[in-house]
C-alpha beads as a LAMMPS data file, in Angstrom:
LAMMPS data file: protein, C-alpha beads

431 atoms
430 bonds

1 atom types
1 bond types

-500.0 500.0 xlo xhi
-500.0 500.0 ylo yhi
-500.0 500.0 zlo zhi

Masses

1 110.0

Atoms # bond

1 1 1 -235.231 197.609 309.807
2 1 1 -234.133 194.796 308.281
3 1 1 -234.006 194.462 304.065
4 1 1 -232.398 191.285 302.856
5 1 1 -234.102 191.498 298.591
6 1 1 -232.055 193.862 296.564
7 1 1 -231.897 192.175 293.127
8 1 1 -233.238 188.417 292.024
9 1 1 -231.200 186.362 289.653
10 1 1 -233.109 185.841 286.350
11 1 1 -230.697 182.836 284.629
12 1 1 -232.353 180.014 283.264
13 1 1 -236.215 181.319 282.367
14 1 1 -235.702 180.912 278.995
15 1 1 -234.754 176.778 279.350
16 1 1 -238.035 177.223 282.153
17 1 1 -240.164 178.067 279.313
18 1 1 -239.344 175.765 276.433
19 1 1 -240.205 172.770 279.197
20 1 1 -243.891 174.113 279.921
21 1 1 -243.816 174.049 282.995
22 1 1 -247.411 175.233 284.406
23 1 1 -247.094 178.665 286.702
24 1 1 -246.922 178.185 290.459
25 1 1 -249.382 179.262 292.808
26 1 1 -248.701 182.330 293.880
27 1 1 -250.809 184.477 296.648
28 1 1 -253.059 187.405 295.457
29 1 1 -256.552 187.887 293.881
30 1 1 -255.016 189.322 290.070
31 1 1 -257.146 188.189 287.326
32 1 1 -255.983 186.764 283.825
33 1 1 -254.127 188.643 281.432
34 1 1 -256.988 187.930 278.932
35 1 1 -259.499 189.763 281.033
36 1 1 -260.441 193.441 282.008
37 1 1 -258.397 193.455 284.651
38 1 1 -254.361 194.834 284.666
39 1 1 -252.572 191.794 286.662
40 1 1 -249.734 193.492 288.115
41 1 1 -247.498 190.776 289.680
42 1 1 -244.806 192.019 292.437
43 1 1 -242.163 190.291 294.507
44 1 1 -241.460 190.372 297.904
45 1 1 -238.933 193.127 297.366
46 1 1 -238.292 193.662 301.549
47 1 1 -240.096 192.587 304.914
48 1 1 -244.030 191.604 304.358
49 1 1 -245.138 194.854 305.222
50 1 1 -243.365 195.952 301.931
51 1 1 -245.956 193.868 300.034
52 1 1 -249.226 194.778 302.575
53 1 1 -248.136 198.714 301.168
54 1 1 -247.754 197.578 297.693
55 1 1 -250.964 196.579 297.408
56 1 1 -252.488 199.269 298.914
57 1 1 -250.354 201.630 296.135
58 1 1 -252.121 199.177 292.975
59 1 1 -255.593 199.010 294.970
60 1 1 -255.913 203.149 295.521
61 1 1 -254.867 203.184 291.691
62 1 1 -257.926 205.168 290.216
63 1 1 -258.126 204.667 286.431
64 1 1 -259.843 207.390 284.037
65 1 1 -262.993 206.479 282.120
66 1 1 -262.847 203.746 279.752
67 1 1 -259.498 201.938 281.372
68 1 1 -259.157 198.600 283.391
69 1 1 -258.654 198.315 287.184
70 1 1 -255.165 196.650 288.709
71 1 1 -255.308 193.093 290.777
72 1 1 -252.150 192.931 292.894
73 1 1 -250.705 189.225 293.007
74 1 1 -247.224 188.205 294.974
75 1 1 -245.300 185.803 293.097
76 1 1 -242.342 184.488 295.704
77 1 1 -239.037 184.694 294.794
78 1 1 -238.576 180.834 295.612
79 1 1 -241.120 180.120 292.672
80 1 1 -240.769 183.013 290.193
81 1 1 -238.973 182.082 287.303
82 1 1 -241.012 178.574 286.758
83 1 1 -244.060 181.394 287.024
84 1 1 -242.945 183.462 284.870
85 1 1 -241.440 181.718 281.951
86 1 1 -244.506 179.537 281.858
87 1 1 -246.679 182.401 282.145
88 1 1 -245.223 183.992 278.957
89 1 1 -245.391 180.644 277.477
90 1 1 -248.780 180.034 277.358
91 1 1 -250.410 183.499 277.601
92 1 1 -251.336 183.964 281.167
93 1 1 -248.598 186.144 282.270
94 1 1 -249.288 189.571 283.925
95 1 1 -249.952 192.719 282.467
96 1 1 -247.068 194.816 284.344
97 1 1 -244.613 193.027 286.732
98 1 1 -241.691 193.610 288.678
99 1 1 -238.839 190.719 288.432
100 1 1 -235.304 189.857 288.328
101 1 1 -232.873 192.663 287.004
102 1 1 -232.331 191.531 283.316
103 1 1 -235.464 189.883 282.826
104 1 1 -237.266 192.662 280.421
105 1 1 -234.285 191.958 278.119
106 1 1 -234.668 188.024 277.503
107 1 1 -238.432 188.013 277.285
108 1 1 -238.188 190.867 274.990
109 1 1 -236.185 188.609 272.904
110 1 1 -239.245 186.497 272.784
111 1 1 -241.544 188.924 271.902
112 1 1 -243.240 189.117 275.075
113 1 1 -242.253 192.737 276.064
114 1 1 -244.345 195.982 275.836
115 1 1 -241.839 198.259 274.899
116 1 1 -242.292 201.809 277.083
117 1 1 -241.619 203.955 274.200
118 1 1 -245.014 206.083 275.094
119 1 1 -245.341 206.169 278.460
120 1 1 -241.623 207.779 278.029
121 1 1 -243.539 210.412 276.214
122 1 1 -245.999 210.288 278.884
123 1 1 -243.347 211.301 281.482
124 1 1 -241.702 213.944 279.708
125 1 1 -244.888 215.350 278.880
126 1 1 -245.797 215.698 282.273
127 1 1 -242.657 216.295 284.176
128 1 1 -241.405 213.430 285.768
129 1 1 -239.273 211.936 282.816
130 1 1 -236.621 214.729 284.815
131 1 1 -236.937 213.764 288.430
132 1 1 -234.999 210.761 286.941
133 1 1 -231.240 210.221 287.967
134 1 1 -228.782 210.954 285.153
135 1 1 -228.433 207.556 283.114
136 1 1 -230.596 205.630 284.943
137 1 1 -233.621 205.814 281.820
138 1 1 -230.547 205.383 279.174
139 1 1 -230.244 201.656 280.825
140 1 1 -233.389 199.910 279.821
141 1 1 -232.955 201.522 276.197
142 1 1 -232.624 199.261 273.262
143 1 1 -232.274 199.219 269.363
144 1 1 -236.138 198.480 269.798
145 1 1 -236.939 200.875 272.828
146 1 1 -237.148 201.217 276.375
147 1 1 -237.381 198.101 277.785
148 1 1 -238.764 198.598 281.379
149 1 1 -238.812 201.499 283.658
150 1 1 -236.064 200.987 286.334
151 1 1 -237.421 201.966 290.252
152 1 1 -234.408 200.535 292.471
153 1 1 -230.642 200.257 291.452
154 1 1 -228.726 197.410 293.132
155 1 1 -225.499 198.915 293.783
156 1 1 -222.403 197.509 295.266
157 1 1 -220.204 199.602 297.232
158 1 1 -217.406 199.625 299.665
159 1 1 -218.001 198.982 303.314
160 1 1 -216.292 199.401 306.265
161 1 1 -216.246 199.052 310.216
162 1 1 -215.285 202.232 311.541
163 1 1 -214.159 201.167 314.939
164 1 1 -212.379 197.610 313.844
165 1 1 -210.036 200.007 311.302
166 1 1 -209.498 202.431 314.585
167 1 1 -208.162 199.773 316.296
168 1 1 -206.481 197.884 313.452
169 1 1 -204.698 201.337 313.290
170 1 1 -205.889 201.359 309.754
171 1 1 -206.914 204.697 307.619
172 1 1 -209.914 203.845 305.179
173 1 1 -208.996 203.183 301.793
174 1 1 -209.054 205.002 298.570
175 1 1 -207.250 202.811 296.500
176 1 1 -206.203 198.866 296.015
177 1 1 -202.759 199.179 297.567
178 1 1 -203.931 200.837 300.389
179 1 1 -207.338 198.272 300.529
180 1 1 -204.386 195.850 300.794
181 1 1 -202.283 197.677 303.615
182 1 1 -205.416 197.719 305.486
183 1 1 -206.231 193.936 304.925
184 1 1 -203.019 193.424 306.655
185 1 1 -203.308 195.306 309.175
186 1 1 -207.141 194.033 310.222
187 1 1 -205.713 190.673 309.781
188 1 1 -203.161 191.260 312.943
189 1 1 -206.225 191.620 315.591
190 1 1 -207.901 188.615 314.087
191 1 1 -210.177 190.540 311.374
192 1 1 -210.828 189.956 307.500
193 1 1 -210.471 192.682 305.136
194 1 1 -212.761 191.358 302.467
195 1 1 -216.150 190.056 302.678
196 1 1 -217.292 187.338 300.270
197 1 1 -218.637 184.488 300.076
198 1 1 -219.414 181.601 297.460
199 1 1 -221.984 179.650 299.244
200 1 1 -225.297 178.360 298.270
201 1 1 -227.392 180.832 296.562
202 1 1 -224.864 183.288 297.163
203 1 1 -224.399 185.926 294.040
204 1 1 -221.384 187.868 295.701
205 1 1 -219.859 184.500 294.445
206 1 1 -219.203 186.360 291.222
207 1 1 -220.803 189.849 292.354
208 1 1 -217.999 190.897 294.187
209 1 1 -214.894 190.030 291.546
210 1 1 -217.707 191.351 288.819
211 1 1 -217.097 194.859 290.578
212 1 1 -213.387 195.006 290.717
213 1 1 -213.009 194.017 287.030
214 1 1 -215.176 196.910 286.444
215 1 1 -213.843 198.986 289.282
216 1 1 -210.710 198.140 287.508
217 1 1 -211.755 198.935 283.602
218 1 1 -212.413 195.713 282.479
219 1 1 -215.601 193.549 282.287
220 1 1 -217.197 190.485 280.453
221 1 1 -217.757 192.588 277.640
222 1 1 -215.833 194.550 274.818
223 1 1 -217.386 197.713 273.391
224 1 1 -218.537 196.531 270.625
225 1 1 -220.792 194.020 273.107
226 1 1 -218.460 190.829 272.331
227 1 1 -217.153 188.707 275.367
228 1 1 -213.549 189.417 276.159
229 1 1 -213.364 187.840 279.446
230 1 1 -209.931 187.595 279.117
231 1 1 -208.581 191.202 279.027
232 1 1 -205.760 192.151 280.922
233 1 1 -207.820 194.448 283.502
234 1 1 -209.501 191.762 284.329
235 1 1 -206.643 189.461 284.837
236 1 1 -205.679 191.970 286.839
237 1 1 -208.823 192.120 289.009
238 1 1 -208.641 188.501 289.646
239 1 1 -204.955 188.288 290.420
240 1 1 -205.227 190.993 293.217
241 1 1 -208.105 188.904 294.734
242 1 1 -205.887 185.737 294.577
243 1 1 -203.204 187.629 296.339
244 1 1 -205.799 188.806 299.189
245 1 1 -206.407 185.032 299.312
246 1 1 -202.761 184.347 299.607
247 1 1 -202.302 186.742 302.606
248 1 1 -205.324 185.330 304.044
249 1 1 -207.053 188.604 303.986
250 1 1 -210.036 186.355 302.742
251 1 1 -211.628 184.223 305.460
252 1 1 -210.610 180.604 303.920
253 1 1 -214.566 179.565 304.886
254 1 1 -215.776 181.871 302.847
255 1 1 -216.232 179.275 299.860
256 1 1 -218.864 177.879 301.288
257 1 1 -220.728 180.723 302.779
258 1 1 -224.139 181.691 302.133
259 1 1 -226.040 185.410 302.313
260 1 1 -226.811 184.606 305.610
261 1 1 -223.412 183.616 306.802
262 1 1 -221.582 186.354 305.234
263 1 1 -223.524 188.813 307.169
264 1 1 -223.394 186.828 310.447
265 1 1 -219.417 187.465 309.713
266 1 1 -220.095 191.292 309.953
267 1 1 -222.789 191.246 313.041
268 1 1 -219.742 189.325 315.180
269 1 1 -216.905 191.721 313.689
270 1 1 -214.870 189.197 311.235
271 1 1 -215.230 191.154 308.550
272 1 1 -213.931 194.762 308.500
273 1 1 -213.738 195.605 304.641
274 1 1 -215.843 194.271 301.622
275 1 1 -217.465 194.943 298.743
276 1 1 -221.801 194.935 299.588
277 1 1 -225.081 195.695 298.605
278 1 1 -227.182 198.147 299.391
279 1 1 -228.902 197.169 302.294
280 1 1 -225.812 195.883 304.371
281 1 1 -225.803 197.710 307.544
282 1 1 -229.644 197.051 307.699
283 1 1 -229.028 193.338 307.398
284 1 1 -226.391 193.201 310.004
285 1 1 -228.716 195.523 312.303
286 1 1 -227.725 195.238 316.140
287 1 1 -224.926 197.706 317.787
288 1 1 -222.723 196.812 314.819
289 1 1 -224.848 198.228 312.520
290 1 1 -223.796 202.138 313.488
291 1 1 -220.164 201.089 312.823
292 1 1 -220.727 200.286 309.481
293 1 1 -219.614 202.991 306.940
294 1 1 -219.311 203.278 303.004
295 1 1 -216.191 204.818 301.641
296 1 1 -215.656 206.303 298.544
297 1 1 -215.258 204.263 295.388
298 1 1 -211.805 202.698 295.060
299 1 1 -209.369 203.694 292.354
300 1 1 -207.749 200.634 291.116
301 1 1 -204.227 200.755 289.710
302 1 1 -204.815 202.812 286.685
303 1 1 -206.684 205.237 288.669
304 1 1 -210.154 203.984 287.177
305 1 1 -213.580 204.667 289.378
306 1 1 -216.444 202.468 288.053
307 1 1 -218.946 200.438 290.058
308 1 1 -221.181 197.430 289.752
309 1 1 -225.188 198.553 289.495
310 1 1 -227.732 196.866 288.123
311 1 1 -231.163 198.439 287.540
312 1 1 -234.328 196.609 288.997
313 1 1 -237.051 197.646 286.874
314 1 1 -240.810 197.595 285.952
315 1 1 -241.973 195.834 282.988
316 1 1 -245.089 195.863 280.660
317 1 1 -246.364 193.143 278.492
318 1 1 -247.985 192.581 275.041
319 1 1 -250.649 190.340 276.615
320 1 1 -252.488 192.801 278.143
321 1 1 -256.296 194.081 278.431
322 1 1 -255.307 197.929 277.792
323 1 1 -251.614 198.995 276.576
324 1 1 -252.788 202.451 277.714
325 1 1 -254.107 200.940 280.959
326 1 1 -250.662 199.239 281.418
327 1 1 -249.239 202.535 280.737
328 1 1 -251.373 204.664 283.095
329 1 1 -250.907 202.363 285.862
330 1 1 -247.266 202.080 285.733
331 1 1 -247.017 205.556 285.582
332 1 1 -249.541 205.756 289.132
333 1 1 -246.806 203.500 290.693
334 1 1 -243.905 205.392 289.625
335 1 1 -245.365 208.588 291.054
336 1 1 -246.027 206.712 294.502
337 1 1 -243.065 204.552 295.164
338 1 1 -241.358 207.248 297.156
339 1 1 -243.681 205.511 300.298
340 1 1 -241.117 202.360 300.539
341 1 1 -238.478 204.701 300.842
342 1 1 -240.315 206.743 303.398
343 1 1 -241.334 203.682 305.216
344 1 1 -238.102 202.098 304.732
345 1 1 -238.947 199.160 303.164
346 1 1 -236.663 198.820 299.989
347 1 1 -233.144 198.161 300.235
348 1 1 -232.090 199.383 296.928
349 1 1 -231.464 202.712 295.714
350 1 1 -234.079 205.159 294.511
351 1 1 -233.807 206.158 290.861
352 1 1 -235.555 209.646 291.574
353 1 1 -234.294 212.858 292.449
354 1 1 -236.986 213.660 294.769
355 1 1 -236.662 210.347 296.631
356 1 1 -233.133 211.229 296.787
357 1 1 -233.290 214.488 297.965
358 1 1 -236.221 213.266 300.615
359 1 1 -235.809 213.257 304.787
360 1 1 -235.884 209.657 304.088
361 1 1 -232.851 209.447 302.527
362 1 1 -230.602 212.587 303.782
363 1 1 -230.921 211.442 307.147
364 1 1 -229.023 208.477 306.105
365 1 1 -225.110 209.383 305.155
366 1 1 -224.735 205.989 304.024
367 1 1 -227.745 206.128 301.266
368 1 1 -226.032 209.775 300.550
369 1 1 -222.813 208.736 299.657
370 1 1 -223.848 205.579 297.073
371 1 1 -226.021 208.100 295.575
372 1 1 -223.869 211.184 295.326
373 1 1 -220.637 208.701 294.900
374 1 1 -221.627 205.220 293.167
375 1 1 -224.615 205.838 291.061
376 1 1 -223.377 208.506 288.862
377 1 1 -220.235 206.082 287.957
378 1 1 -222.556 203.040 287.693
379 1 1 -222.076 200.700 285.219
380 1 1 -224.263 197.328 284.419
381 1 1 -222.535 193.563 283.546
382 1 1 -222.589 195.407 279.642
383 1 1 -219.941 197.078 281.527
384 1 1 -217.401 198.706 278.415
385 1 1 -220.811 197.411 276.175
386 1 1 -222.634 199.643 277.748
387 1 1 -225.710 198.510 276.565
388 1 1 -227.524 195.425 278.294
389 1 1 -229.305 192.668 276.209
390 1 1 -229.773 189.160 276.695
391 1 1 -226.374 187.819 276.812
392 1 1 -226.155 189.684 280.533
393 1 1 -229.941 188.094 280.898
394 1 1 -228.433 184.464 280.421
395 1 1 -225.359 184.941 282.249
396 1 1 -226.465 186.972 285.096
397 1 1 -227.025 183.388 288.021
398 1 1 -226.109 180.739 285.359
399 1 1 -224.094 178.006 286.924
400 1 1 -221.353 179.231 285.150
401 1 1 -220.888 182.497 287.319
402 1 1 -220.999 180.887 290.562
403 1 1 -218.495 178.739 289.829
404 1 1 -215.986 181.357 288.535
405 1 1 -216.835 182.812 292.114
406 1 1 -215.696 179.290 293.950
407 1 1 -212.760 179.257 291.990
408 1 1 -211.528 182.395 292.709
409 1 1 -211.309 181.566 296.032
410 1 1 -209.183 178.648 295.887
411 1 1 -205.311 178.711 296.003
412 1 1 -204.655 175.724 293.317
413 1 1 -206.109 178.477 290.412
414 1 1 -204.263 181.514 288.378
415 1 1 -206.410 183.874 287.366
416 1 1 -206.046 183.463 283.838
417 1 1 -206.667 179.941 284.390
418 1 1 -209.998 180.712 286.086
419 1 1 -211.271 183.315 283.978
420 1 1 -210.224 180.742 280.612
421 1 1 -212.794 178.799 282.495
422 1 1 -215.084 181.180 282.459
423 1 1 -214.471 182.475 279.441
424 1 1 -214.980 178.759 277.507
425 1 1 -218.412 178.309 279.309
426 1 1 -219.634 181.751 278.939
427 1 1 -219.143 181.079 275.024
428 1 1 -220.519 178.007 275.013
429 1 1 -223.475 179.409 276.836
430 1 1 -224.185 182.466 274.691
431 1 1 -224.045 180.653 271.033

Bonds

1 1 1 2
2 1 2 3
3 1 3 4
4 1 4 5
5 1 5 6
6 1 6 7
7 1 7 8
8 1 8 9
9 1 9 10
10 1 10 11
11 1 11 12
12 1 12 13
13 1 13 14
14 1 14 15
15 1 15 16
16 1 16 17
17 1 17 18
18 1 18 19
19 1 19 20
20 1 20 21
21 1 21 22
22 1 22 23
23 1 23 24
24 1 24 25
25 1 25 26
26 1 26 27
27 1 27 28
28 1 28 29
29 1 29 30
30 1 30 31
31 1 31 32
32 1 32 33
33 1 33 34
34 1 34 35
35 1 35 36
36 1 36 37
37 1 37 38
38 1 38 39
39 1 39 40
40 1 40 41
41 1 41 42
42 1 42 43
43 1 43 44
44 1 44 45
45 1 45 46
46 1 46 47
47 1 47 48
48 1 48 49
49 1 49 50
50 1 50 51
51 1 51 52
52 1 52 53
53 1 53 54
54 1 54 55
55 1 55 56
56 1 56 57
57 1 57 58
58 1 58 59
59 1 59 60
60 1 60 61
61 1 61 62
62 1 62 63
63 1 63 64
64 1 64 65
65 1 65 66
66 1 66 67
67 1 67 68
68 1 68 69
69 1 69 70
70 1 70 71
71 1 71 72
72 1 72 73
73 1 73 74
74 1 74 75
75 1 75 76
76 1 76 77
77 1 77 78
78 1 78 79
79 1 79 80
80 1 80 81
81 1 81 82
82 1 82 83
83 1 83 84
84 1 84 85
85 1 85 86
86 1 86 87
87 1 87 88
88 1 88 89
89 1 89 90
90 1 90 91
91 1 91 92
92 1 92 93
93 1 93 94
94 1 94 95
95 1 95 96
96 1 96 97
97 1 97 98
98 1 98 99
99 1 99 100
100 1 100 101
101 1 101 102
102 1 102 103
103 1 103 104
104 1 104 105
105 1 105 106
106 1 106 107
107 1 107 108
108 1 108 109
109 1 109 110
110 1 110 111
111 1 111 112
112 1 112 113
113 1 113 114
114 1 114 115
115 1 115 116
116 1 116 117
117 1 117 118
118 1 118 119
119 1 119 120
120 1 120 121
121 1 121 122
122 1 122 123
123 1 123 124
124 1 124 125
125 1 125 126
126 1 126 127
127 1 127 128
128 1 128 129
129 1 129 130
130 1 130 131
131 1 131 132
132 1 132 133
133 1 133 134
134 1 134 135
135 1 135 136
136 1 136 137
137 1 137 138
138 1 138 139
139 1 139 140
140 1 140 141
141 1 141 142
142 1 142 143
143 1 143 144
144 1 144 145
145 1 145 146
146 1 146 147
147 1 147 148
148 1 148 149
149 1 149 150
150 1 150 151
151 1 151 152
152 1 152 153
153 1 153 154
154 1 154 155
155 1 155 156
156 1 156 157
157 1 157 158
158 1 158 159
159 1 159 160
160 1 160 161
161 1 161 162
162 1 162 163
163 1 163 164
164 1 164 165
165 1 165 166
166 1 166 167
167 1 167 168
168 1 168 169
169 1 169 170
170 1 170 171
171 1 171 172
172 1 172 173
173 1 173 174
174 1 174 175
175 1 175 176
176 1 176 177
177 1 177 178
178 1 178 179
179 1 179 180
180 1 180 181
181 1 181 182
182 1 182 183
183 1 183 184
184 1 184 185
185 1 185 186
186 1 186 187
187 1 187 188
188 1 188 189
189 1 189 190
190 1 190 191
191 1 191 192
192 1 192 193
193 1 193 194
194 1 194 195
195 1 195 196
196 1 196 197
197 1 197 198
198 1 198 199
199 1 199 200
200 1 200 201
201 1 201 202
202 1 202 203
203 1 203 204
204 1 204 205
205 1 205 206
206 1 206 207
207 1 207 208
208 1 208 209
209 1 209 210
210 1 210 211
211 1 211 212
212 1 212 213
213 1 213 214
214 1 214 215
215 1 215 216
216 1 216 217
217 1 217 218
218 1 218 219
219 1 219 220
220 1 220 221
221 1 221 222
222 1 222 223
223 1 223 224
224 1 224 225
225 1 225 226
226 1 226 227
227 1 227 228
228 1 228 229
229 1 229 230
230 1 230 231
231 1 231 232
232 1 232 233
233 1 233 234
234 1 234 235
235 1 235 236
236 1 236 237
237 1 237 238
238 1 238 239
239 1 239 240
240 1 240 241
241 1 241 242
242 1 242 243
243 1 243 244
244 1 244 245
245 1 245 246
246 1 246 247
247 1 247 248
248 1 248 249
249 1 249 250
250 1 250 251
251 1 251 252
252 1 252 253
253 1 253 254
254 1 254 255
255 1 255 256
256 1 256 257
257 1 257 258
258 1 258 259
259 1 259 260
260 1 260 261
261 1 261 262
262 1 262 263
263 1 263 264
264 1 264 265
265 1 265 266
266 1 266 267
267 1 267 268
268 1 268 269
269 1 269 270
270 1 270 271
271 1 271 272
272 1 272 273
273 1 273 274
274 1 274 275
275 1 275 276
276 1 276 277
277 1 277 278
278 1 278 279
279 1 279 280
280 1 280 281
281 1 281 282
282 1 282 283
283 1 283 284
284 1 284 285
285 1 285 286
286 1 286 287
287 1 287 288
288 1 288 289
289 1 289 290
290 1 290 291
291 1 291 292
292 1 292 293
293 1 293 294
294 1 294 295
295 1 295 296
296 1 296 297
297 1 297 298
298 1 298 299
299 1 299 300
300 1 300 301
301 1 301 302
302 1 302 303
303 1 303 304
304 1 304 305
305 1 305 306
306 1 306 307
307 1 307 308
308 1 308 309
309 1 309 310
310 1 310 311
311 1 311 312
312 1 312 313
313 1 313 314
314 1 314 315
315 1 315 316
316 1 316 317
317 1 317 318
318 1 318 319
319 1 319 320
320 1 320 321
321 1 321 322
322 1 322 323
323 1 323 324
324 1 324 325
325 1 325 326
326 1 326 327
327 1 327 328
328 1 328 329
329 1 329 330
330 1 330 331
331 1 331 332
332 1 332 333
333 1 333 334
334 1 334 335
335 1 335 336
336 1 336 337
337 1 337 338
338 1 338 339
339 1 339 340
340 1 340 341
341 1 341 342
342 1 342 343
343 1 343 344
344 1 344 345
345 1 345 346
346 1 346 347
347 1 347 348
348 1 348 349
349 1 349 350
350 1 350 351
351 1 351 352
352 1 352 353
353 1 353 354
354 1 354 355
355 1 355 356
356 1 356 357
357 1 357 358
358 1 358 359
359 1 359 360
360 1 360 361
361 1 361 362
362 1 362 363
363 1 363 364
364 1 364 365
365 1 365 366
366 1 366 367
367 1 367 368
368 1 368 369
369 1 369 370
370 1 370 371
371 1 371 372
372 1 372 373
373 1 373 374
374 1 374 375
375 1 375 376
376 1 376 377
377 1 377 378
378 1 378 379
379 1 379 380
380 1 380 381
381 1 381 382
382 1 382 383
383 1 383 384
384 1 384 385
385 1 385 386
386 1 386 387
387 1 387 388
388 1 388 389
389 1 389 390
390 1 390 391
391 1 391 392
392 1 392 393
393 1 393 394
394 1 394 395
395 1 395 396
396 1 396 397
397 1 397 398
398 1 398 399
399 1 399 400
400 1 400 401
401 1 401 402
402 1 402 403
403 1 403 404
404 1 404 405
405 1 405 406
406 1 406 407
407 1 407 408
408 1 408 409
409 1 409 410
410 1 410 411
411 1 411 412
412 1 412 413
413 1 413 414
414 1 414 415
415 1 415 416
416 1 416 417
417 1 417 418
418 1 418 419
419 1 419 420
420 1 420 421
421 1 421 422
422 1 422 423
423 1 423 424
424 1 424 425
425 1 425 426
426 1 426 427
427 1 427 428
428 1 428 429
429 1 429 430
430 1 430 431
C-alpha cells in the first residue's frame, strides 16, 4: 500500500480570494451550493481507490424525509486553494468539504464557516461524541464554536531502521544526547541519522524543526497566543539541529530535496533516524519497509515529551441548502470512515476509538505506538497557545516557513540568527 497525502498546506487562500480568481475545474457531478443538493467536495486524501470508496460512502448516504441528497466532487490538491478561496468568494463553494489542516479557521474568519456547535449535540446525544480520542474534539474549538470535525491527525513521529542501528551498533534512542550518539555512530557505515529535507514543495522544511521546538517546550507561540519565536527552547531546538549539521549527521543534499527524494533516501538505506509522517514505511514500501520502526517520543534536554499533530478535519458551510442536511450528512460520514482504515487507504491517524482499537489498526505495531504514544501528547503549531486560529492558518506553507527550513540547514546561520528571521517575517505577516 502506498499513501503519500497526510495533510495539505492551506497558506495563501485568503490573498487567493481577494484576487477573484474563478474556481478550477474539478472532477465530480456535485451541484451548486444554491441548490437542493449538499455538494460535499473531498480531496484525494490516498491512492484513487481512496476517492472511488469515498464516493460510494456520500452516494449510499440515505437522508430522512424532508432533507437534501449529497453530490460527491474531487477537487485536486494541485488546484484547491484557487477553488476554494474563489468558491467562498463568490458563493459557489460546497456545502461540507474536506481541505487543508487549518483551513476551517481562516474562512471562519471570513464568515464562511458553519460552526458544528449542534451536530456536537448530535453526537453526544447519540453516542459517538465518546468514541472520540481524548483532545482530539477540544482542537477545532473556538471562542465562537467548533470549527470542523477532525477525522485524521497528521502526526510526526520518530522513525527508525531497525537493522541499519544493529549494525551501526547503535541502541534506539530515548533522548537528544543519545539521538546524537546514534547519529554518530550511523554516520561511521555511511548512514544519516536525520531525515529532512527542504526541497520543493517539501513541508518537513519547517515540519521537522517545528517538532523539536515543541518536542523541546517551545513553539511559535506564547500562552497567551502571541508569537515568541525567539524563546530560549527554541533556540535550543535549532542549535541542536545546527550541530547535527555540523557533524554531518544531516545529508548536506538534503536542502534541496523534495517528498519524493527524502523517501528514496530511506528505500536505499541513507537514512536511519528522522522525524516522519504517518504514512512513512508505506511510502518507502519494498523489503525496507519491514525495517522501519517508530520509537518512543524523545525527551529533549529538560525531559519534555510533546509532539507535532495537526488535525485534518471536516468542515460545514453557511452557504448551504439544509444546515441540518449538512449536519446529518457529516454525521453519516463520520460513522463510516472506519472503511479507509479497513481498506487501508488513509495515511493519517484515526481520531476514533473504535478505529483504533480495530484489526485494522492492531495488526499494525507501528499505527499502535503513534496512537498509544504520540497522540495523547499531541500538540498543534498553537503549540504553548494551545488554541489554533488563523495566525497558524496563515503561517502554516507561507513562504516564510520554508525558508526558515532552508536556513536551518546551512552552516553560515546561528540559530538565533535564523529564527530572528523568522521571527521578523512571521510579524510582518500576521499584522
Amino acid at each position: 500500500m502506498t499513501t503519500t497525502i497526510s495533510r495539505r498546506n492551506f497558506g495563501g487562500l485568503a490573498a487567493l480570494a481577494a484576487t477573484g480568481i474563478p474556481a478550477l475545474a474539478a472532477c465530480g457531478s456535485g451541484s451548486g451550493a444554491g441548490s437542493k443538493t449538499i455538494k460535499f467536495w473531498d480531496m484525494p486524501w490516498g491512492p484513487p481507490s481512496y476517492n472511488v470508496v469515498a464516493k460510494k460512502i456520500a452516494d449510499s448516504y440515505a437522508p430522512t424525509a424532508g432533507l437534501p441528497s449529497v453530490g460527491y466532487q474531487v477537487i485536486q490538491w494541485s488546484t484547491f486553494g484557487q477553488a476554494f478561496a474563489s468558491a467562498v468568494a463568490s458563493g459557489t463553494n460546497p456545502a461540507v468539504s474536506t481541505g487543508g489542516g487549518f483551513q476551517a479557521f481562516q474562512f471562519a474568519q471570513q464568515n464562511a464557516i458553519a460552526y458544528a456547535d449542534n451536530l456536537i449535540d448530535a453526537m453526544k446525544h447519540d453516542g459517538i461524541y465518546d468514541d472520540f480520542l481524548p483532545g482530539t474534539l477540544d482542537g477545532m474549538k473556538t471562542d465562537n464554536g467548533y470549527v470542523a470535525i477532525p477525522w485524521q491527525l497528521d502526526a510526526h513521529v520518530w522513525w527508525y531502521n531497525k537493522s541499519l542501528l544493529a549494525q551501526a551498533g547503535a541502541t534506539v534512542p530515548t533522548n537528544w544526547d543519545e539521538l546524537l550518539a546514534a547519529g554518530k555512530a550511523l554516520k561511521k557505515i555511511g548512514v544519516y541519522g536525520f531525515s529532512t529535507g527542504a526541497g520543493s514543495g517539501n513541508s518537513l522544511a519547517y515540519e521537522t524543526p517545528m517538532s523539536m521546538m515543541v518536542g523541546n517546550g517551545g513553539g511559535l507561540f506564547d500562552a497567551g497566543g502571541s508569537l515568541d519565536v525567539l524563546n530560549a527552547r527554541n533556540i535550543e531546538a535549532i542549535s541542536f539541529i545546527k550541530q547535527l549539521v555540523g557533524e554531518g549527521i544531516i545529508d548536506p543534499a538534503s536542502v534541496s530535496y523534495t517528498n519524493v527524494n527524502q523517501t528514496a533516501q530511506w528505500t536505499s538505506k541513507r537514512y536511519g533516524l528522522g522525524n516522519e509522517q504517518v504514512a512513512l514505511a508505506d511510502n518507502v514500501g519494498t523489503t525496507v519497509a519491514k525495517d522501519l520502526a517508530v520509537m518512543k517520543p524523545l525527551a529533549g534536554p529538560h525531559g519534555d515529551k510533546a509532539a507535532l499533530v495537526v488535525e485534518n478535519n471536516i468542515m460545514m458551510y453557511k452557504h448551504t441548502p439544509s444546515q441540518k442536511g449538512s449536519e446529518a450528512f457529516l454525521l453519516d460520514w463520520i460513522k463510516n470512515m472506519h472503511t479507509f482504515w479497513d481498506k487501508g487507504l488513509v495515511g493519517g491517524l484515526p481520531v476514533l476509538k473504535s478505529i483504533a482499537r480495530s484489526a485494522a489498526i492492531q495488526t499494525r505495531p507501528n499505527y499502535v505506538t503513534m496512537i498509544n504514544e504520540y497522540q495523547p501528547i499531541g500538540i498543534s503549531y498553537a503549540a504553548s497557545g494551545k488554541t489554533v486560529g488563523t495566525a497558524q492558518a496563515k503561517i502554516d506553507g507561507n513562504s516564510a516557513m520554508y525558508q526558515f527550513g532552508q536556513a536551518i540547514l546551512s552552516k553560515s546561520t546561528t540559530a538565533k540568527s535564523t529564527l530572528t528571521s523568522l521571527s521578523n517575517a512571521l510579524t510582518a505577516l500576521l499584522k
